[in-house]
C-alpha atoms as one frame of an Amber mdcrd trajectory, in Angstrom:
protein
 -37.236 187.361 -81.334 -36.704 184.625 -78.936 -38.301 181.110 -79.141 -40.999
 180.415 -77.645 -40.104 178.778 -73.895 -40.379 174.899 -74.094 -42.263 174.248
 -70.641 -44.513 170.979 -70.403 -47.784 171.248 -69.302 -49.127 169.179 -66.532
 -52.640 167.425 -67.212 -54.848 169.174 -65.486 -57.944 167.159 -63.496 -61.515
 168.001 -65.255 -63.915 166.913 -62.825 -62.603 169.128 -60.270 -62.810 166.661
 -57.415 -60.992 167.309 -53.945 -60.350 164.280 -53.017 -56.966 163.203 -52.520
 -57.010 160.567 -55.534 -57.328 163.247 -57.995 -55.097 166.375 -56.039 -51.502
 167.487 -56.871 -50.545 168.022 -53.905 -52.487 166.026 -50.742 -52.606 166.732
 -47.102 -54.487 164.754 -45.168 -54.333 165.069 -41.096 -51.443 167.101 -40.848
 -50.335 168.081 -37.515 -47.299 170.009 -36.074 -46.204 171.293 -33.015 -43.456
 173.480 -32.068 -42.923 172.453 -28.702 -46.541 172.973 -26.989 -47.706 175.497
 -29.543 -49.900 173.459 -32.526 -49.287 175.336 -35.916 -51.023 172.750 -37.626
 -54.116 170.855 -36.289 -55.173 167.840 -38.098 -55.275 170.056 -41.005 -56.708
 168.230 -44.897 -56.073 170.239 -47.862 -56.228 169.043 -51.480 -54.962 170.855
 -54.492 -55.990 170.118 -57.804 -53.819 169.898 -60.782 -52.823 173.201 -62.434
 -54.762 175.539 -59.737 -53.232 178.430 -57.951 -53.829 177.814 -54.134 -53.443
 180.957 -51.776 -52.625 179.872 -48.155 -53.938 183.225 -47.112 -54.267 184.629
 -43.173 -52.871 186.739 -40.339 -49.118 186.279 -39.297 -48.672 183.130 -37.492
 -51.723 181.113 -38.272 -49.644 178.260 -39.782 -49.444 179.268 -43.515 -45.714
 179.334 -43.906 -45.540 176.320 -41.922 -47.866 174.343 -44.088 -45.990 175.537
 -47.430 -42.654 174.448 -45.288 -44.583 170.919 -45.103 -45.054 170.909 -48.542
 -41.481 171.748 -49.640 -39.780 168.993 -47.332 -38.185 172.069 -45.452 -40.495
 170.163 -42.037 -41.632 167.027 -41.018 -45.555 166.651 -39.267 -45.969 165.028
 -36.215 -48.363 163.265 -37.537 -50.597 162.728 -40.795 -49.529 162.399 -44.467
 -48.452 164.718 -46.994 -48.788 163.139 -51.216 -47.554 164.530 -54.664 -49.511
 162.879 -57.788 -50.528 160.324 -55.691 -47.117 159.685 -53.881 -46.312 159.740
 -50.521 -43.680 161.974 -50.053 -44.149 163.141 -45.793 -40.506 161.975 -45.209
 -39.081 162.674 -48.288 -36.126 164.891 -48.078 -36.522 168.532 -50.172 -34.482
 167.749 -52.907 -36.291 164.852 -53.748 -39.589 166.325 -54.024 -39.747 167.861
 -57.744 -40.665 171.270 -56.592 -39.635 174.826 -56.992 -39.483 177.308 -54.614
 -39.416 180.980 -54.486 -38.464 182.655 -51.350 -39.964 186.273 -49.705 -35.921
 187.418 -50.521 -35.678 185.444 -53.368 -32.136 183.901 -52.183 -30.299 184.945
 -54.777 -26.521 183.988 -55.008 -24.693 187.007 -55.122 -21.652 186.205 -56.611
 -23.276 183.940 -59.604 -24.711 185.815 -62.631 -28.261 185.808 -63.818 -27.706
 182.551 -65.704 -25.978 181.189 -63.024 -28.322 181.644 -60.620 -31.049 180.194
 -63.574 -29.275 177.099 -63.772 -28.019 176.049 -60.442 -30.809 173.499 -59.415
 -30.198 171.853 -63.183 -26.486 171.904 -62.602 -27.299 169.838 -59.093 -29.226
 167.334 -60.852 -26.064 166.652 -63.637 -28.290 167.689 -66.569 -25.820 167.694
 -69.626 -24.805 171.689 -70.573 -26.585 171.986 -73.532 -29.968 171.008 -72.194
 -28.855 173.502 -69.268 -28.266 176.510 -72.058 -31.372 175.826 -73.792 -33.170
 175.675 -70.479 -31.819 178.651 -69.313 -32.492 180.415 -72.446 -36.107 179.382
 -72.394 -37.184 180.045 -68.883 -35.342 183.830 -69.427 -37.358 184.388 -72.174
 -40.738 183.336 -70.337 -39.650 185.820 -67.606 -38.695 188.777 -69.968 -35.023
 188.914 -69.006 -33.422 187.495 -72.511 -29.856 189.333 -73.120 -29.203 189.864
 -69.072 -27.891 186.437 -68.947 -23.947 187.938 -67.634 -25.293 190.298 -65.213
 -24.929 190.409 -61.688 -27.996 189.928 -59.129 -26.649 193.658 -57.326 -27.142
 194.905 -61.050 -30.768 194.153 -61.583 -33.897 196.372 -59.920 -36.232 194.351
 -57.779 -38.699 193.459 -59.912 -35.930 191.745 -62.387 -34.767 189.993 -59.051
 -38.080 188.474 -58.443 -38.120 187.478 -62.495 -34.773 185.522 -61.949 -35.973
 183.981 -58.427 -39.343 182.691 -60.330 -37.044 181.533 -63.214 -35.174 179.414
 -60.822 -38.134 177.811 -59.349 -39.861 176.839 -63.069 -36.466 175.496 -65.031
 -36.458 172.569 -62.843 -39.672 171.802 -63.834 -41.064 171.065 -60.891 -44.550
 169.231 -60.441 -45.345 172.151 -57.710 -44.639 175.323 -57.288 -44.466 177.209
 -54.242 -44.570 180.746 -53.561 -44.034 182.221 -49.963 -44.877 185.795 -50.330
 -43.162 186.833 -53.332 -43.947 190.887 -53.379 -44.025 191.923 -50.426 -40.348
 193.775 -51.317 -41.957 195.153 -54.031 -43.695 198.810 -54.488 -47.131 198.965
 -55.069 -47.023 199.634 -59.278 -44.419 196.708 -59.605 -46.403 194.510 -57.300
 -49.151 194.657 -58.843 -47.884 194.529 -62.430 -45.904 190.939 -61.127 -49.104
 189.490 -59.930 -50.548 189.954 -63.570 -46.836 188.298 -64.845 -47.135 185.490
 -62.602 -50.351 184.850 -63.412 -49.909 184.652 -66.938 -47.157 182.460 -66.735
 -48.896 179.795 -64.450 -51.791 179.842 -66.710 -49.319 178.928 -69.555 -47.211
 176.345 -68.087 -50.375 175.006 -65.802 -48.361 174.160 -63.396 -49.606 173.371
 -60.063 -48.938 176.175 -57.783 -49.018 177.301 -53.634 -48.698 180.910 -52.729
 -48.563 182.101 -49.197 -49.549 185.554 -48.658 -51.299 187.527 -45.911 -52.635
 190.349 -48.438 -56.458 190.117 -49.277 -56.163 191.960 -52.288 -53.157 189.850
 -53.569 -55.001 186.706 -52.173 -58.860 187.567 -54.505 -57.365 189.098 -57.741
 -54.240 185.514 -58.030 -56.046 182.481 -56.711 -58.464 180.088 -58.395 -58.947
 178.884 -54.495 -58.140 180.094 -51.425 -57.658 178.694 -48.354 -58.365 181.175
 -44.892 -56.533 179.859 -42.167 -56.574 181.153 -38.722 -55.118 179.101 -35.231
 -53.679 175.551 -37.441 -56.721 175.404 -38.966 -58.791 175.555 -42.590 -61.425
 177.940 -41.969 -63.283 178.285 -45.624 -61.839 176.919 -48.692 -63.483 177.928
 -51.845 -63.058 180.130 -54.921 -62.335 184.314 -54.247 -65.899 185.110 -54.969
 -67.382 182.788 -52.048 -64.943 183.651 -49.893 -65.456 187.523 -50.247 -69.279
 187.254 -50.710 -70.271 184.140 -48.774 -67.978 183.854 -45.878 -68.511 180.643
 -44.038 -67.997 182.471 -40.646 -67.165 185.490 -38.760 -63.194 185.238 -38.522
 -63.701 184.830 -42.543 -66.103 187.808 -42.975 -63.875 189.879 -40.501 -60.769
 189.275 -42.442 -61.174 189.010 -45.902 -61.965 193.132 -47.089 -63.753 195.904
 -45.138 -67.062 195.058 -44.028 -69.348 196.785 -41.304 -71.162 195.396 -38.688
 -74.512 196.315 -38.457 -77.023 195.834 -35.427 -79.991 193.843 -36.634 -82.686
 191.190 -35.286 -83.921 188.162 -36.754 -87.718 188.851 -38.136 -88.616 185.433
 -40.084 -87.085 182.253 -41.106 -88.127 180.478 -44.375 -86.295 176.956 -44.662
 -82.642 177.620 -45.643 -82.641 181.770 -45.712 -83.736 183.826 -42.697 -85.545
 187.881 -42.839 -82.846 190.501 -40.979 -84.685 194.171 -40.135 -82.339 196.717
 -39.647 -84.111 200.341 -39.263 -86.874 200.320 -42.024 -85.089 197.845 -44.436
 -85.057 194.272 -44.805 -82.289 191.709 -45.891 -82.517 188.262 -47.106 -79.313
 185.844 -45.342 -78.342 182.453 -45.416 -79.512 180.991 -42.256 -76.606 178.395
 -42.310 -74.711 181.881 -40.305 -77.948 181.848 -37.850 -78.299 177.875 -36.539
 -79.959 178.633 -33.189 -81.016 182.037 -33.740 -84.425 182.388 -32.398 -87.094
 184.509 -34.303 -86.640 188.687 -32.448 -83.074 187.627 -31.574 -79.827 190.037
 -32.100 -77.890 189.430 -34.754 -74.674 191.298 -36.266 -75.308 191.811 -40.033
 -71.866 192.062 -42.406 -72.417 194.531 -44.891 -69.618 195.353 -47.712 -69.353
 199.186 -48.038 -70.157 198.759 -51.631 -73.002 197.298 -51.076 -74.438 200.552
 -48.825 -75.443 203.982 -50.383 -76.944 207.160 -48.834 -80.473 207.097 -49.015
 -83.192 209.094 -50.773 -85.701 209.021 -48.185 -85.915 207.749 -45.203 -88.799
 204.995 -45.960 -85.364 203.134 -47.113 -82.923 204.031 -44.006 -80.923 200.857
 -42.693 -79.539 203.285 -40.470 -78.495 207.354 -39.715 -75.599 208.843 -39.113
 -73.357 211.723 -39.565 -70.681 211.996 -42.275 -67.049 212.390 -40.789 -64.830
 212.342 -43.717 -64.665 211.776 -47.601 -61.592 209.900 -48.667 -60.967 209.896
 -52.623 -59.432 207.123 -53.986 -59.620 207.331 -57.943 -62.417 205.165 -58.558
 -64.250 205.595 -55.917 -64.909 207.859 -52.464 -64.793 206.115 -49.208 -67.385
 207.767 -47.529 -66.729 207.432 -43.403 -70.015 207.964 -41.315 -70.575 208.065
 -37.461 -73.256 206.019 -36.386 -74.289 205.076 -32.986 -76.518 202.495 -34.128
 -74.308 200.203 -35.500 -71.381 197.693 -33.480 -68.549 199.771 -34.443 -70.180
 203.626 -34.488 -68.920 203.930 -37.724 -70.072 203.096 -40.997 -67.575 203.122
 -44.219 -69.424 203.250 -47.441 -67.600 203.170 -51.000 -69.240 206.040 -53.268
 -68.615 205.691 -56.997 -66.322 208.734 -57.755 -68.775 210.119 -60.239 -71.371
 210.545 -57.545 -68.835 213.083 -55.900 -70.727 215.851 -56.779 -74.066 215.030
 -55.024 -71.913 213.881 -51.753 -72.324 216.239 -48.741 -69.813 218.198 -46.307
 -68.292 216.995 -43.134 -71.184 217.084 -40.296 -74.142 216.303 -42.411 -76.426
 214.154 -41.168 -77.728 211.209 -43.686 -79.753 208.169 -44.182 -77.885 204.952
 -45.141 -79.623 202.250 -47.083 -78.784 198.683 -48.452 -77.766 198.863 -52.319
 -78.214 195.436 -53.007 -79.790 192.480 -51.257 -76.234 190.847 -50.544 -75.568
 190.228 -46.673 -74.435 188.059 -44.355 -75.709 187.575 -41.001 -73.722 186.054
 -37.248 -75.345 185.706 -34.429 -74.599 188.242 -32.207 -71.063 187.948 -30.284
């Protein structure tokens, strides 16, 4: 049985602060431009010791670039980018302690799997028995102990991505940054590497950015995420808040399935406002509804697991007709057409066990609110 890998530990930061004093890694007004387009604007983002950050949004919103930033690989027009403390905006790459591992991994072809291992401790002149044991160690953290001689052509995909990520961590850097790792990968190997990779940051706690544009990837990884959209921060919080408290509608839009649901503003009570929809009622933030006026429109954000058909119609949010019944394992995503609501369709996620009760293609239903968890916009 191998050892077990020698990896240090960075401290990790207890009071959980975001301010740059205590962060890992500190941006703090970070522009840049390529040409006239802004990819950055004046963005701050802090990242605490030994946390998984997710740079998570649509293609082109400035995640890759801020990573990039990060890893030396671009300069900011303006602003100032820190590592424990250190300013490091102008720093060249290789003088920046961090690992990297690529979408493609960058693997050198012609090296083998321990070659490829210990090239970045080979470029810093670390003596060749530290290298060996290094080697040796981050192999066996990565599950590829006794593949040392092979060739990168001879390995599946998944073994490619173990060697890439072994690269990045036998460095030792103080970051590490990952720009969408599995998106090569199938579905069953994805998913099993996201469970790896999480493991292994939570044993080395080492301070790491991932860049992905996958939801699902982005809420099962991160201990924070970051939505960006247009060179800017738009929430920043943990994968529940995001997914359950979105701080606007870009956020609610993007992050999971949600349905838009026509609605008016009945009552406001301090910090939480009354939604009626049909003959139910819904208890929001009103930090969504600054402005709203008491009887005005407003577009309620429902997840489909938090709708159900109803049992009467006493408790109908809304009606429609049922269009199709997808089964996905778990669950049934139940499609419904209803004119009432923004989008004339409403998706609602059935618990597969409830199968049995569900009804054919072209029955009419009642739809009703499973749980008092909502999120209201004024209307666009």
């Amino acid at each position: 049985m191998p050892a077990e890998p020698r990896f240090s530990a960075p401290a990790r930061v207890a009071d959980g602060t975001n301010g740059s004093a205590h962060a890992a890694v500190a941006l703090t007004g970070v522009t840049k431009q390529f040409g006239k387009i802004t990819a950055l604007d004046a963005v701050s983002l802090f990242v605490r010791h030994g946390e998984l950050m997710t740079l998570l949004g649509p293609s082109g919103c400035g995640k890759t670039t801020l990573l990039h930033l990060v890893a030396g690989f671009l300069i900011p027009e303006s602003g100032e980018i820190a590592i424990d403390g250190q300013r490091i905006t102008d720093v060249p790459a290789y003088r920046r302690e961090i690992g990297i591992m690529f979408q493609n991994y960058a693997l050198f072809p012609h090296m083998s799997v321990a070659g490829n291992v210990g090239y970045g401790l080979r470029m810093r002149r670390i003596a060749r028995p530290e290298i060996d044991r290094r080697i040796a160690d981050a192999l066996a953290l990565v599950k590829l102990a006794g593949l040392e001689e092979r060739r990168p052509r001879q390995l599946s995909g998944g073994q490619q991505q173990r060697v890439a990520l072994a690269r990045a961590l036998v460095i030792r850097p103080k970051v590490l940054l990952l720009d969408e790792p599995f998106s090569a990968l199938d579905r069953n190997l994805r998913a099993s590497m996201q469970v790896e990779l999480k493991e292994i940051q939570r044993k080395l706690g080492v301070t790491t950015i991932f860049v992905t544009h996958d939801q699902s990837e982005a809420l099962s990884l991160s201990d924070r995420i970051a939505v960006i959209a247009d060179g800017r921060i738009r929430q920043l919080n943990t994968p529940h808040e995001v997914y359950r408290h979105p701080s606007d509608r870009f956020v609610a839009s993007f992050i999971g399935d949600a349905n838009v649901l026509r609605a008016h503003l009945e009552r406001i009570e301090g910090a939480v406002a009354s939604v009626a929809l049909g003959a139910a009622r819904v208890t929001v933030p009103m930090r969504t509804l600054e402005g709203s006026a008491v009887g005005s429109a407003v577009d309620l954000f429902v997840r489909p697991e938090d709708l159900r058909v109803a049992e009467t119609d006493a408790a109908a949010a809304a009606h429609g007709t049922i269009a199709a019944q997808i089964y996905q394992g778990g669950h049934i995503d139940l499609y419904v057409d209803a004119p009432e609501v923004s989008s004339g369709r409403v998706l609602l996620r059935v618990p597969s066990h409830e199968a049995a009760s569900l009804r054919p293609a072209g029955t009419r239903i009642a739809i009703a609110l499973a749980a008092d968890v909502a999120i209201a916009f004024r209307s666009a």
